[in-house]
matplotlib code that plots the C-alpha trace (Angstrom):
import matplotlib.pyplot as plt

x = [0.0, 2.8, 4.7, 1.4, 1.6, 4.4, 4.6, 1.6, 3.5, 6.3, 3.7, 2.0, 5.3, 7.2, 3.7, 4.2, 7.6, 6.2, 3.7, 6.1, 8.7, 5.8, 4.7, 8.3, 8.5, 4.9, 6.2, 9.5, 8.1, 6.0, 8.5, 11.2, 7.7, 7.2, 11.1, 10.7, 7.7, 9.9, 12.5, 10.2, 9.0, 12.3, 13.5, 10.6, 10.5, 14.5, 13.7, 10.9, 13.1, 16.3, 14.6, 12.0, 15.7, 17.3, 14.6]
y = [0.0, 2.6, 1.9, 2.5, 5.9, 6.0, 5.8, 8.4, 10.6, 9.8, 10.4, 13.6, 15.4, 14.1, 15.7, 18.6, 18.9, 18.0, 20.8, 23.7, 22.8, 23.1, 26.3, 27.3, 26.1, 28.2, 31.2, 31.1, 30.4, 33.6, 35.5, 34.6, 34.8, 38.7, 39.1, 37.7, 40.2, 43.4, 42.3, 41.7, 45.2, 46.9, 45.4, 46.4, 49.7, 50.1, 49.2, 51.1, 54.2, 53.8, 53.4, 56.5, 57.9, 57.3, 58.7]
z = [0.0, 1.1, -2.2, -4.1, -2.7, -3.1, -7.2, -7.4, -5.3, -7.8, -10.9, -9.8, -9.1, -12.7, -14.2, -12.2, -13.4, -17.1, -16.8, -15.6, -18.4, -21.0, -19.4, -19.4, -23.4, -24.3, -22.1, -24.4, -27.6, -27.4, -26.0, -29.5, -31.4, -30.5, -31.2, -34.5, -35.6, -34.1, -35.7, -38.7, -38.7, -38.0, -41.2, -43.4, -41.6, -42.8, -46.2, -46.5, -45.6, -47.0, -50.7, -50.5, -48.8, -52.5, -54.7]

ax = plt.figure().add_subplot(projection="3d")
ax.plot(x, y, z, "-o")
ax.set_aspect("equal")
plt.show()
């Protein structure tokens, strides 16, 4: 019985674990997302200017 307990004891904190790194991976990804579209725009932006710069 106290082994039983044990492994979902075990279970529940691995999924814990699971859960936080996934949060972690989401909170990331969003984060490199939003630096990609500034980046993104910055770029454009600098193209944008430099050629109506030239004319």
């Amino acid at each position: 019985m106290l082994w039983v307990v044990g492994v979902i004891a075990g279970a529940l904190i691995l999924l814990g674990l699971l859960l936080e790194a996934v949060r972690w991976l989401v909170i990331i990804g969003a984060v490199a997302l939003v630096v990609v579209v500034v980046l993104g725009v910055v770029k454009a932006w600098q193209l944008m200017h430099h050629s109506a710069g030239r004319r």
